[in-house]
DRENMAR-127128 format. One record per residue (C-alpha): residue in one letter; chain; x, y, z. Coordinates in nm, 4 decimals. Example, Ala and Ser with C-alpha at 12.3 -4.5 7.8 and 13.67 -1.06 7.14 Angstrom:
REM residues 2
PT roke pamar       c1       c2       c3
PT    A     A   1.2300  -0.4500   0.7800
PT    S     A   1.3670  -0.1060   0.7140
//
This chain:
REM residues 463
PT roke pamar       c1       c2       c3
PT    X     A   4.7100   2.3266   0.4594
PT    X     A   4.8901   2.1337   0.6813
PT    X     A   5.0940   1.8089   0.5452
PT    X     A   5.0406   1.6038   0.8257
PT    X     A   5.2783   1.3415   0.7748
PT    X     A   5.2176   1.1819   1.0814
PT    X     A   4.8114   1.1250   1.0264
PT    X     A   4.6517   1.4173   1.2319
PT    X     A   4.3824   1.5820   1.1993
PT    X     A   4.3406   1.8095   1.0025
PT    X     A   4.2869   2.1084   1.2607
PT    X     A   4.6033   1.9552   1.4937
PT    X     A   4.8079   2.2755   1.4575
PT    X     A   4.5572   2.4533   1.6602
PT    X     A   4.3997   2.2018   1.8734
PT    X     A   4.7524   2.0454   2.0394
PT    X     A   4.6611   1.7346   2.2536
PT    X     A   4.5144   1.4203   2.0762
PT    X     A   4.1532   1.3466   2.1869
PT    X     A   4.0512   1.0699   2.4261
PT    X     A   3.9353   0.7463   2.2888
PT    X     A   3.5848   0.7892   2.4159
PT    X     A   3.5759   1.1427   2.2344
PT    X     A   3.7138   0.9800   1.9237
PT    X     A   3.4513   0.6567   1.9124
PT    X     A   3.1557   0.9308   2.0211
PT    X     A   3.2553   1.2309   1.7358
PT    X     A   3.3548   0.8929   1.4694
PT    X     A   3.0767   0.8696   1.2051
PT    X     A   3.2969   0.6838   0.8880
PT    X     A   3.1026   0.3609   0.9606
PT    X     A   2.7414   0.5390   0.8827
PT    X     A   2.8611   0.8155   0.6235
PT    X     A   3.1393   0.6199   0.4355
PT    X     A   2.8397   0.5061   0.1797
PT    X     A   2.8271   0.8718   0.0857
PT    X     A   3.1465   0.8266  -0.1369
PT    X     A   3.0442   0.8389  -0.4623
PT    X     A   2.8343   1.1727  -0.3729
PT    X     A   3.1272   1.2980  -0.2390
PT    X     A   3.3693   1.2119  -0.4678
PT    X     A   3.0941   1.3385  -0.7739
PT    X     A   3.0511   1.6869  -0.5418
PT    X     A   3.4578   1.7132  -0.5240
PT    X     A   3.4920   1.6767  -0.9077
PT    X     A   3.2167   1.9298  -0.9868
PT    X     A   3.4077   2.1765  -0.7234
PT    X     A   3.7447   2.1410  -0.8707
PT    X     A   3.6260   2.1853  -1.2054
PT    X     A   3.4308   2.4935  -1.0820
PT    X     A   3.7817   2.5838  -0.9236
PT    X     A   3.9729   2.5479  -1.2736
PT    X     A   3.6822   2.7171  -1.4621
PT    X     A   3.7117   3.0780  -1.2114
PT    X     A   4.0544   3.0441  -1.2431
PT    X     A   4.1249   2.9405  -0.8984
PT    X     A   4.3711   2.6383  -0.9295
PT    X     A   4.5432   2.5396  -1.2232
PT    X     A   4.4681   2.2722  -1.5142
PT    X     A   4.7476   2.0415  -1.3586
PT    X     A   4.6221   2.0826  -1.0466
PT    X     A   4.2636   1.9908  -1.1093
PT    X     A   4.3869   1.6649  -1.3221
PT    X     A   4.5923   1.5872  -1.0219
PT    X     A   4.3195   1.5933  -0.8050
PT    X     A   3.9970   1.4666  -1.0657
PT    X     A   4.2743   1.1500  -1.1199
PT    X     A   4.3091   1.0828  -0.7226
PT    X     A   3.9911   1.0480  -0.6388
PT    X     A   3.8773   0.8521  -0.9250
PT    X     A   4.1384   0.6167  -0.7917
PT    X     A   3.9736   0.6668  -0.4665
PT    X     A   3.6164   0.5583  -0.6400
PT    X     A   3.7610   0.2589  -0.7619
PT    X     A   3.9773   0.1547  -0.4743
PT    X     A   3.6529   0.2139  -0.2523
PT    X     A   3.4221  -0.0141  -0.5453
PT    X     A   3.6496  -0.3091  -0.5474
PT    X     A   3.6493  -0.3101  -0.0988
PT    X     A   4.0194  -0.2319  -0.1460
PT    X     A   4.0235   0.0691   0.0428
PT    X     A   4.0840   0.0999   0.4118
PT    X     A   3.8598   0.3125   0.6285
PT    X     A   4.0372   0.4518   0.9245
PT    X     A   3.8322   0.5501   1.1918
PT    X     A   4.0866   0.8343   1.3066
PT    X     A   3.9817   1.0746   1.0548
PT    X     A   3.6425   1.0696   1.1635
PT    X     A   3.4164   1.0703   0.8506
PT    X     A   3.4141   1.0015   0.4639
PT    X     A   3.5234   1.3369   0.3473
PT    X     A   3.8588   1.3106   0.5622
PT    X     A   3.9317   0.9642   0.4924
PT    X     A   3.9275   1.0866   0.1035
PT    X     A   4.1024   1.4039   0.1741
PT    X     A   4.3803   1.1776   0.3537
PT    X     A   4.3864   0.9177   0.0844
PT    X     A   4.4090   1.2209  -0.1862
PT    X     A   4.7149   1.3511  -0.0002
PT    X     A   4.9107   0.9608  -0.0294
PT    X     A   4.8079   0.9687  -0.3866
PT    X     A   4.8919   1.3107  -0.5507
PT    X     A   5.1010   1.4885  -0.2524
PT    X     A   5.0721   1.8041  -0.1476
PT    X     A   4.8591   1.9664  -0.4010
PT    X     A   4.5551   1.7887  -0.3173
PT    X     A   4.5670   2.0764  -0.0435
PT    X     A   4.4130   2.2633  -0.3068
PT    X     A   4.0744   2.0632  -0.2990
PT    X     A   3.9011   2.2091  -0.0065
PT    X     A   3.9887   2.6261  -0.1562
PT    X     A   3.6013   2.7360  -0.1170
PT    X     A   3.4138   2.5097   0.0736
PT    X     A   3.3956   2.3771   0.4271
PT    X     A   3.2958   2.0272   0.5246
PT    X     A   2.9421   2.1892   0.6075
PT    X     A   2.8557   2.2822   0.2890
PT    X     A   3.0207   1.9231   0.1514
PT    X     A   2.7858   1.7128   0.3697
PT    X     A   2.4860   1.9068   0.3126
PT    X     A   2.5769   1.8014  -0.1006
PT    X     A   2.6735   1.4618  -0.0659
PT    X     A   2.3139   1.3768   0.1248
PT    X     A   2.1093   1.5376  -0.1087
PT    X     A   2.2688   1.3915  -0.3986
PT    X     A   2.2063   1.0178  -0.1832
PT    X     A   1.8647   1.1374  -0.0889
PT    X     A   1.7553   1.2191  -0.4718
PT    X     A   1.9063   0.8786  -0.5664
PT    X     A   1.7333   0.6941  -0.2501
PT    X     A   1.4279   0.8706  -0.3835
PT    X     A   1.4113   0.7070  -0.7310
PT    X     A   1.4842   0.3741  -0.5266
PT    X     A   1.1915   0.4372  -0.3703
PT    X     A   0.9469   0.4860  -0.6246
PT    X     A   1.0787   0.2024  -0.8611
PT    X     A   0.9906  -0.0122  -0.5759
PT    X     A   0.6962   0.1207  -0.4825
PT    X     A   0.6152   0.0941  -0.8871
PT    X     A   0.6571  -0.2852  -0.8670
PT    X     A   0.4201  -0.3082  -0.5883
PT    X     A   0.1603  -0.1240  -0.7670
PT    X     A   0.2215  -0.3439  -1.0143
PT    X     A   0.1766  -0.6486  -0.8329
PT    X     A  -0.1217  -0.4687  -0.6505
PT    X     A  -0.2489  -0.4049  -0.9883
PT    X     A  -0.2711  -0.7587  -1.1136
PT    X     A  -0.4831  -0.8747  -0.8415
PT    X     A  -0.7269  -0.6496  -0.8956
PT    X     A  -0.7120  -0.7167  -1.2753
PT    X     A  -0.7961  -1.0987  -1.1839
PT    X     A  -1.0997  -0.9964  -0.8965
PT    X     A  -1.3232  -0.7327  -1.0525
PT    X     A  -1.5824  -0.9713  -0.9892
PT    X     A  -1.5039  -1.1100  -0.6800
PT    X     A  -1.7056  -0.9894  -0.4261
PT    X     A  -1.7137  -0.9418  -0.0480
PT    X     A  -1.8127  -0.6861   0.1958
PT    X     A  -1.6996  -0.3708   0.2500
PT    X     A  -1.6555  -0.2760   0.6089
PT    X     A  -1.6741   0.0298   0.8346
PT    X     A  -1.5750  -0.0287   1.2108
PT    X     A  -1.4938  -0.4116   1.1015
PT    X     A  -1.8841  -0.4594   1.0359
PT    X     A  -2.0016  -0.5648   0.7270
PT    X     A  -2.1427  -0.2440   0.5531
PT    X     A  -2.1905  -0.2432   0.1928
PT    X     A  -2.0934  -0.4996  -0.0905
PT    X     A  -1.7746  -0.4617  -0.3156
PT    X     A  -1.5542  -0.6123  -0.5476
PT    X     A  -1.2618  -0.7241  -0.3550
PT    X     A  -1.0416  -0.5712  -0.7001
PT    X     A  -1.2263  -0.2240  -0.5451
PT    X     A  -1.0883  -0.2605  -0.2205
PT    X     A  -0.7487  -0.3477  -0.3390
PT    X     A  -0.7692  -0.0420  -0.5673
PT    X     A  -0.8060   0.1471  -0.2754
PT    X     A  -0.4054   0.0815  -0.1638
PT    X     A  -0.3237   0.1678  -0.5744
PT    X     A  -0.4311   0.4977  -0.4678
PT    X     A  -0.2468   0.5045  -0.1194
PT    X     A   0.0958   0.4023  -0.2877
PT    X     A   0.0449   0.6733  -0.6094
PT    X     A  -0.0087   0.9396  -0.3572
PT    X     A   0.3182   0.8269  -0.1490
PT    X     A   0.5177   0.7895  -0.5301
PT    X     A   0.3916   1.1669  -0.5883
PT    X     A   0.5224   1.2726  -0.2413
PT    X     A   0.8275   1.1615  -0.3000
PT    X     A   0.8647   1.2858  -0.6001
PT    X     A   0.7371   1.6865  -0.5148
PT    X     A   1.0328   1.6255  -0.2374
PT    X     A   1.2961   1.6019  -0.5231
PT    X     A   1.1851   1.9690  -0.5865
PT    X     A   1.3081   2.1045  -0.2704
PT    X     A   1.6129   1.8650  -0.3177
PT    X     A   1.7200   2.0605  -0.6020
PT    X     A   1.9229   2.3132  -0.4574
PT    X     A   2.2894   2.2833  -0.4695
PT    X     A   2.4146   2.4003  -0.1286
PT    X     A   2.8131   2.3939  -0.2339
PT    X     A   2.9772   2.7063  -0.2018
PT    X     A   2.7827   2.8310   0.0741
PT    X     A   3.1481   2.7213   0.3125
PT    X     A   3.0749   2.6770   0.6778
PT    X     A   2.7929   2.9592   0.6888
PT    X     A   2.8898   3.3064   0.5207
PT    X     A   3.0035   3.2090   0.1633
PT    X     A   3.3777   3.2577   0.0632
PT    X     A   3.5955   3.5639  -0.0549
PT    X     A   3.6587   3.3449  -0.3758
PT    X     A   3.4977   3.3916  -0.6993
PT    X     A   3.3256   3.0966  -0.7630
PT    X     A   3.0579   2.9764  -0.9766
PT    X     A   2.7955   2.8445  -0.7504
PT    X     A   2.5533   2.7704  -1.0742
PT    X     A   2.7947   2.5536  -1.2802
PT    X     A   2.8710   2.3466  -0.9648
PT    X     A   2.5116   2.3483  -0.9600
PT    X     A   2.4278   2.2604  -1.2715
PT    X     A   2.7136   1.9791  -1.2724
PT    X     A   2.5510   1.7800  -0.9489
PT    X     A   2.2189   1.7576  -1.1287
PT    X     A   2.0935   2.0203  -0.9502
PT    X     A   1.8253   2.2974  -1.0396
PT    X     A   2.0046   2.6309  -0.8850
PT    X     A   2.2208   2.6888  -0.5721
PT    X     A   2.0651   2.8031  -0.2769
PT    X     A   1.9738   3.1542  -0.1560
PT    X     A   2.1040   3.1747   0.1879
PT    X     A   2.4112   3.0165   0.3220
PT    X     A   2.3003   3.0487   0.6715
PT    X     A   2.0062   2.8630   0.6497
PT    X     A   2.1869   2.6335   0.3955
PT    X     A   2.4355   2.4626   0.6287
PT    X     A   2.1362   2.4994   0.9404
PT    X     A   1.8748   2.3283   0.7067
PT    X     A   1.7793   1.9569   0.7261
PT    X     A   1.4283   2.0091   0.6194
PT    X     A   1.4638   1.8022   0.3270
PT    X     A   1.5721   1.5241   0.5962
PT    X     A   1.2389   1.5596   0.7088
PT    X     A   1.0145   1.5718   0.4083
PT    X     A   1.2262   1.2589   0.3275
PT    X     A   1.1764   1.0720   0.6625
PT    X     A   0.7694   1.1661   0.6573
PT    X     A   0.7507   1.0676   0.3186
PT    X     A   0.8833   0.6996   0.4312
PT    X     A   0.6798   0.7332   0.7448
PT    X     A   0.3319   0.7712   0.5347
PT    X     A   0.4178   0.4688   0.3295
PT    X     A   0.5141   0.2420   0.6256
PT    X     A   0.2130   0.3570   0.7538
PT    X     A   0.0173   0.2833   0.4123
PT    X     A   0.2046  -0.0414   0.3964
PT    X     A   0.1103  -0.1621   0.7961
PT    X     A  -0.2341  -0.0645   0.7211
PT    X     A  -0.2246  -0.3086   0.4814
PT    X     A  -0.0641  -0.5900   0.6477
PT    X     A  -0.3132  -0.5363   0.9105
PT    X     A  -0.6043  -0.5932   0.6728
PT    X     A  -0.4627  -0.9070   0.5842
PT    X     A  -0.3414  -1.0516   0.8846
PT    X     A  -0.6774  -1.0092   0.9906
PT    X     A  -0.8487  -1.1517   0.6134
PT    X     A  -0.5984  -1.4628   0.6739
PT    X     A  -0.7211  -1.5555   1.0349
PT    X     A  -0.9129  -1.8318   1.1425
PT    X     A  -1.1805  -1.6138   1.2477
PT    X     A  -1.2010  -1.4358   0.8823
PT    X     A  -1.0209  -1.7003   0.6541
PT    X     A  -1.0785  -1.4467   0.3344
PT    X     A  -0.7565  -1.5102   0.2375
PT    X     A  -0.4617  -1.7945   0.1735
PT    X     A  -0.1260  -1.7204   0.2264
PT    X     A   0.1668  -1.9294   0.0285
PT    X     A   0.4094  -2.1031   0.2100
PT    X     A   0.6514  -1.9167   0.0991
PT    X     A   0.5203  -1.5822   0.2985
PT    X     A   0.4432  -1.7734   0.6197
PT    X     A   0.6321  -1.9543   0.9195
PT    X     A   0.5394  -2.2202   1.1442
PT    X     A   0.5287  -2.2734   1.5467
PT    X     A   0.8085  -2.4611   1.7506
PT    X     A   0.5498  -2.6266   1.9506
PT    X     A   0.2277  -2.5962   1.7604
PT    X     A   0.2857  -2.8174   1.4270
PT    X     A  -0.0211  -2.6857   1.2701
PT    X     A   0.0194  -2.3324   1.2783
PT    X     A   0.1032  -2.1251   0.9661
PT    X     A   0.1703  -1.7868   1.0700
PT    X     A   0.1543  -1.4717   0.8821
PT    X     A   0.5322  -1.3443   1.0360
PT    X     A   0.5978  -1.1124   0.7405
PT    X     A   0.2935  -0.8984   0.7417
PT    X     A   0.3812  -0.8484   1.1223
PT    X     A   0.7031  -0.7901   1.0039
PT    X     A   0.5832  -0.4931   0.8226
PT    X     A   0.3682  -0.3958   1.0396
PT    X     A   0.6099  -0.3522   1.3357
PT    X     A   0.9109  -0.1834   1.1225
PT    X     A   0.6634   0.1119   1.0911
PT    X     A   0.6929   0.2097   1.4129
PT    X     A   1.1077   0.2275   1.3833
PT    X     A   1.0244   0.4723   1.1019
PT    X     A   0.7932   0.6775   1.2916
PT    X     A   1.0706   0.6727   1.5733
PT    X     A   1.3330   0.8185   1.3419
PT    X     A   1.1355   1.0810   1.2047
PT    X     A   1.0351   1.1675   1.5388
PT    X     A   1.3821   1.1657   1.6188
PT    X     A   1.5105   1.4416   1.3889
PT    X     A   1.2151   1.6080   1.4684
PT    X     A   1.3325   1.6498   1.8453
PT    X     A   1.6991   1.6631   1.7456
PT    X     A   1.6418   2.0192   1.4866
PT    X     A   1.3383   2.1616   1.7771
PT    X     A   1.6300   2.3300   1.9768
PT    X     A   1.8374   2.4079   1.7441
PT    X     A   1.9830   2.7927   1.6736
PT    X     A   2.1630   2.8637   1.3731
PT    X     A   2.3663   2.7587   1.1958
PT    X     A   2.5559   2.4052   1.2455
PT    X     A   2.6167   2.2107   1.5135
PT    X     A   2.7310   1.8381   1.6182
PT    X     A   2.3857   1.7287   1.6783
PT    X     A   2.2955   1.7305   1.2989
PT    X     A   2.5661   1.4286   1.2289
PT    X     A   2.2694   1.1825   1.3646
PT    X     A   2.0937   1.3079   1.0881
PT    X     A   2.2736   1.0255   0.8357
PT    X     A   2.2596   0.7173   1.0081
PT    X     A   1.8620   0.7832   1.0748
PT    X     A   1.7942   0.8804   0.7111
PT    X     A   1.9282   0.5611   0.6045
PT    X     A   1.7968   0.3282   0.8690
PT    X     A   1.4688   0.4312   0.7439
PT    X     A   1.5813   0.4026   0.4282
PT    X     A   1.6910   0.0938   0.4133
PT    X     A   1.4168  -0.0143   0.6274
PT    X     A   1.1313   0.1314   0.3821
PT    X     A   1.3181  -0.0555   0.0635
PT    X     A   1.3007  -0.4079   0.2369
PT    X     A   0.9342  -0.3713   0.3606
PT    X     A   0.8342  -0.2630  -0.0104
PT    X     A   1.0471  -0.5886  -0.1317
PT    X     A   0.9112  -0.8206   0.1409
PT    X     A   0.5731  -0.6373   0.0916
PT    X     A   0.5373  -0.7418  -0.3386
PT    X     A   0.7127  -1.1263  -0.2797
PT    X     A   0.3666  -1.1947  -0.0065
PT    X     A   0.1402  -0.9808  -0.2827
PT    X     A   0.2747  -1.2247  -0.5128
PT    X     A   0.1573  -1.4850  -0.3047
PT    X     A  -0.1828  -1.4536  -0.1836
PT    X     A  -0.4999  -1.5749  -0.3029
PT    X     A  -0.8650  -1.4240  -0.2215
PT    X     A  -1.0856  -1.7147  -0.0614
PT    X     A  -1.3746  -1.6194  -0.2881
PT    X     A  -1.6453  -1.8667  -0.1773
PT    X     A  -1.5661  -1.7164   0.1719
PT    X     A  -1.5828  -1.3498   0.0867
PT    X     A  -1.9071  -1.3818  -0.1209
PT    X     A  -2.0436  -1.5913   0.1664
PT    X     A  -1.9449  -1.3272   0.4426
PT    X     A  -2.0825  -1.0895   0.1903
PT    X     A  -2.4100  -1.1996   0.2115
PT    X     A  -2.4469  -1.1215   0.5688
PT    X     A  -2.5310  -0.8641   0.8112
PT    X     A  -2.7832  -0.7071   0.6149
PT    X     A  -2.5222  -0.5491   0.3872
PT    X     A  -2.7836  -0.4507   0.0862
PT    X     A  -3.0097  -0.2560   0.3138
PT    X     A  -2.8583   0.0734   0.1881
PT    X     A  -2.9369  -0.0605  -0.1894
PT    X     A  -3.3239  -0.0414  -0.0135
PT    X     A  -3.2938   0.3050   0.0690
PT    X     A  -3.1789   0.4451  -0.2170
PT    X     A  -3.5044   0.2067  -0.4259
PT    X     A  -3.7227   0.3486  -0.2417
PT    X     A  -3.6452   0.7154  -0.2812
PT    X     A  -3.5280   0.6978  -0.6916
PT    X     A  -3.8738   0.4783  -0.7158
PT    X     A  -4.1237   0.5607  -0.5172
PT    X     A  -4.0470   0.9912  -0.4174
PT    X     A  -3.9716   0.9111  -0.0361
PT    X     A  -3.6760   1.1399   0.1013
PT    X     A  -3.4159   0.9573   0.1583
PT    X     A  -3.4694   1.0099   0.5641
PT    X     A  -3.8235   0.8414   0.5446
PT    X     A  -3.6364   0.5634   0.3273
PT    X     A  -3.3966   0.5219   0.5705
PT    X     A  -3.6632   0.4763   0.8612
PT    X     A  -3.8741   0.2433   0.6468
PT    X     A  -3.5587   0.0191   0.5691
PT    X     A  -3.4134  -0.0112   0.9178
PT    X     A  -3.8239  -0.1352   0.9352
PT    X     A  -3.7327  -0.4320   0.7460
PT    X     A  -3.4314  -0.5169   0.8664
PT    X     A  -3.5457  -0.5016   1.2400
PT    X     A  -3.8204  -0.7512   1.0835
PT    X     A  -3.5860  -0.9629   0.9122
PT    X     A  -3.3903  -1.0095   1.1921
PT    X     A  -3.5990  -1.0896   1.3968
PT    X     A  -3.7764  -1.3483   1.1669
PT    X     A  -3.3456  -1.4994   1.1698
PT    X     A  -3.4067  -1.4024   0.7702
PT    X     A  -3.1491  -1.2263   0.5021
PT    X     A  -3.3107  -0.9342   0.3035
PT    X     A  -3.3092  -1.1628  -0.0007
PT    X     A  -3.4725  -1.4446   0.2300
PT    X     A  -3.7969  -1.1755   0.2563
PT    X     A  -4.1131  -1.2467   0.0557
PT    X     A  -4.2859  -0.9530  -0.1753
PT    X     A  -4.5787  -0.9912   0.0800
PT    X     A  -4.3658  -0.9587   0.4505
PT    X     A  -4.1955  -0.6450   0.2623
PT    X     A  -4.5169  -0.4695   0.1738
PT    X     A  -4.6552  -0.5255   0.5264
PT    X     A  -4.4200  -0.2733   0.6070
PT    X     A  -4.4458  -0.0971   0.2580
PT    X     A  -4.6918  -0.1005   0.0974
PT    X     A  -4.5993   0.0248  -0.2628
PT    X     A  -4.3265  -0.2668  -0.2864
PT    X     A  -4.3360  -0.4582  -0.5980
PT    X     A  -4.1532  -0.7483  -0.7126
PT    X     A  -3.8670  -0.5491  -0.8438
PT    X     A  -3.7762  -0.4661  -0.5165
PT    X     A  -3.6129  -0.7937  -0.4758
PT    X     A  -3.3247  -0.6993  -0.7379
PT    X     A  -3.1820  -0.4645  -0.5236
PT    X     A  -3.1126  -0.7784  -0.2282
PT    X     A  -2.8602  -0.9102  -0.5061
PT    X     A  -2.5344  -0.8690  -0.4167
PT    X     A  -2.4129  -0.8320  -0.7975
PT    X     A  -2.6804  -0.5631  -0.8442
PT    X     A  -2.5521  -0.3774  -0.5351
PT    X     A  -2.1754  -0.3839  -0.6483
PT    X     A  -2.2829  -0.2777  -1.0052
PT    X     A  -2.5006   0.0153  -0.9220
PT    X     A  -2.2450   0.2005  -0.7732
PT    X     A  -2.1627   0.3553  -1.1205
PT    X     A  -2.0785   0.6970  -0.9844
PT    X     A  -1.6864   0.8084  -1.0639
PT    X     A  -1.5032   0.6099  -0.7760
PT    X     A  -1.7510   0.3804  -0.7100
PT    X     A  -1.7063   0.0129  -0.6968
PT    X     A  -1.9080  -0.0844  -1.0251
PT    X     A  -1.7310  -0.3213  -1.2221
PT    X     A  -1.6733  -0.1560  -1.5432
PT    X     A  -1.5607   0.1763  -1.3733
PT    X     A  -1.2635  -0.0747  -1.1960
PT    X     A  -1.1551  -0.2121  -1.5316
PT    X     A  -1.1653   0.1671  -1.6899
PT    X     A  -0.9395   0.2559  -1.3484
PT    X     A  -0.7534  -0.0248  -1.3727
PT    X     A  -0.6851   0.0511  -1.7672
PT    X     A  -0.5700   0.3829  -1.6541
PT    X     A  -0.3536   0.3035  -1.4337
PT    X     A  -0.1741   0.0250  -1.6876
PT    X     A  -0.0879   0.2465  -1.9249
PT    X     A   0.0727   0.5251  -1.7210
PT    X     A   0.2727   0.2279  -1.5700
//
């Protein structure tokens, strides 16, 4: 390898003329990758330890080299080393650095492997460590999601299909409902690990190397499972960029369905819910206004993490094998969404930390729109042998009569329902309860009270 003493690239023996400054800010990418170091620094350990191990570079060497580079680590920790933007990404800046520190022999520390096979290490390494971000975040918001529901099993308000008032439920129910979103977005990104846990160092640019490594101890060092199979499709893949990148797409999504529910709960038109002052902002002209900002917040950033996933979708559609320029996007998308998904999830727990259910309101909303007249069906055929099609004609009866008598089903007297039915008794009027209705929904996932606190209980302990 070339000593460059006067800070050229690393290919400048070949390629003779210097290239442009537009070339150089376009092909640049140490501002997005350069938080990769410790990955890459970990991954160039492992590799010249592997080296030593087959017998490839000496025990002097590979102390030389393991000593540089954890100089490197700490120079990089304490903001005391200097990027240059000339050597065009993390794993040259290092290389360079190595070379000031130890001399020539840190030559020595790219013997079996190519920058392609580097890269591809150093973002699954981030990604797997991203990933655990992830879920302890989305843990605390379960959490948090949790204790609401713990303190409204019996708070009830309506259900709703198409925004209409549909059936009556415990407003802990409904935010059960999101327990289950976020638990199905933790297990996705855990099953991505999986496919995370091949190593693909060793695999070079694309054919493997004449050398006689050890791609399962390098393997085994990173934290990885096994190496991978192919080193074609190794360097070409970036499917684990995109189980990633959907993974934080669903729970943006999860999240702005969310917000949207309770923008809506904490509107004028609603008022279900009160937001703290603490989650809110105000109007520069309107002095009375107290607006929900941060649940628009999170609604909005889902559609920058759709973007990027859709981006890397369109960048990979085209693509041959094996690697090509296009793929460096791949970093500085990954960790937008990232970063994006981690402050949503932290904005997301401070507002669930700060809302409190209207209750009055939700029970009194609850109470409309006919909402128990399913309740009536389902009497009538457990008491008195109708299908459940006849009971469904004989209740939309009543209702038609209650509403146009400007009545609630619970307003209706034993002797208007049994001009309609007949066999009605008394005990009818127990199912117009709205307690009843929330209660007899005892069925596994239903919104009966004791099956939330035996969900709820659940869910505690495997917190």
């Amino acid at each position: 390898m070339a000593k460059n003493k006067n800070n050229q690239p690393i290919w400048n023996i070949r390629i003779k003329k210097k290239a442009s400054t537009l070339f150089q800010k376009v092909g640049n990418s140490i501002d997005i990758d350069k938080r990769l170091y410790k990955e890459d620094i970990a991954g160039s350990i492992a590799h010249v330890e592997m080296l030593l191990k087959q017998k490839i570079i000496s025990f002097k060497i590979k102390n030389k080299i393991i000593y540089g580079l954890q100089k490197i680590e700490r120079e990089i920790t304490k903001n005391k080393f200097e990027f240059n933007n000339e050597y065009e990404d993390i794993h040259i800046n290092i290389e360079k650095k190595l070379f000031q520190i130890i001399g020539e022999d840190a030559g020595y520390i790219h013997t079996a492997r190519s920058r392609n096979d580097q890269v591809i290490t150093d973002f699954k390494i981030w990604i797997k460590s991203a990933t655990k971000e992830i879920n302890t975040n989305l843990d605390k918001v379960i959490k948090s999601t949790l204790k609401i529901a713990e303190k409204n099993i019996e708070t009830i308000m309506p259900g709703f299909t198409h925004l209409k008032n549909a059936q009556p439920i415990s407003l802990a129910h409904y935010f059960m409902a999101y327990v289950e979103m976020f638990k199905r977005d933790k297990k996705r990104f855990i099953n991505n690990i999986e496919s995370l846990n091949e190593s693909p160092l060793g695999v070079a640019a694309l054919t493997g190397t004449s050398f006689n490594i050890d791609r399962n101890y390098t393997a085994k060092k990173m934290g990885f499972s096994r190496p991978t199979n192919n080193s074609i499709d190794t360097v070409s893949d970036r499917d684990f960029v995109l189980d990633f990148l959907f993974s934080i797409s669903v729970c943006s999504m999860h999240i702005s369905r969310i917000a949207e529910e309770l923008i809506i709960w904490n509107s004028d038109g609603f008022n279900l819910i009160h937001l703290s002052d603490k989650v809110v902002t105000g109007s520069s002209i309107m002095p009375q206004k107290k607006n929900p900002d941060l649940l628009e917040y999170l609604r909005g950033k889902t559609g920058t993490t759709f973007g990027n996933l859709f981006s890397m979708l369109t960048i990979l559609k085209g693509l041959p094998l094996s690697y090509f320029k296009d793929m460096q996007d791949d970093k500085e998308i990954v960790f937008k969404s990232n970063d994006t998904l981690i402050d949503c999830l932290k904005i997301f727990n401070e507002i669930l930390n700060n809302i409190s259910p209207n209750k009055k309101k939700m029970y009194e909303l609850a109470d409309n729109g006919f909402i128990t007249a399913t309740d009536l069906a389902d009497y009538l055929v457990k008491n008195h042998s109708m299908s459940f099609r006849k009971a469904y004609q004989k209740t939309a009866e009543i209702v038609n009569f209650a509403e146009k008598k400007k009545k609630k089903l619970r307003e209706l007297k034993i002797e208007e329902l049994q001009k309609i039915e007949p066999k009605l008794t008394n005990d009818v009027l127990k199912v117009f309860d709205l307690k009843n209705s929330v209660n007899s929904k005892k069925s596994y996932g239903g919104t009966s009270f004791e099956n939330i606190k035996k969900m709820i209980s659940k869910y505690k302990k495997k917190s």
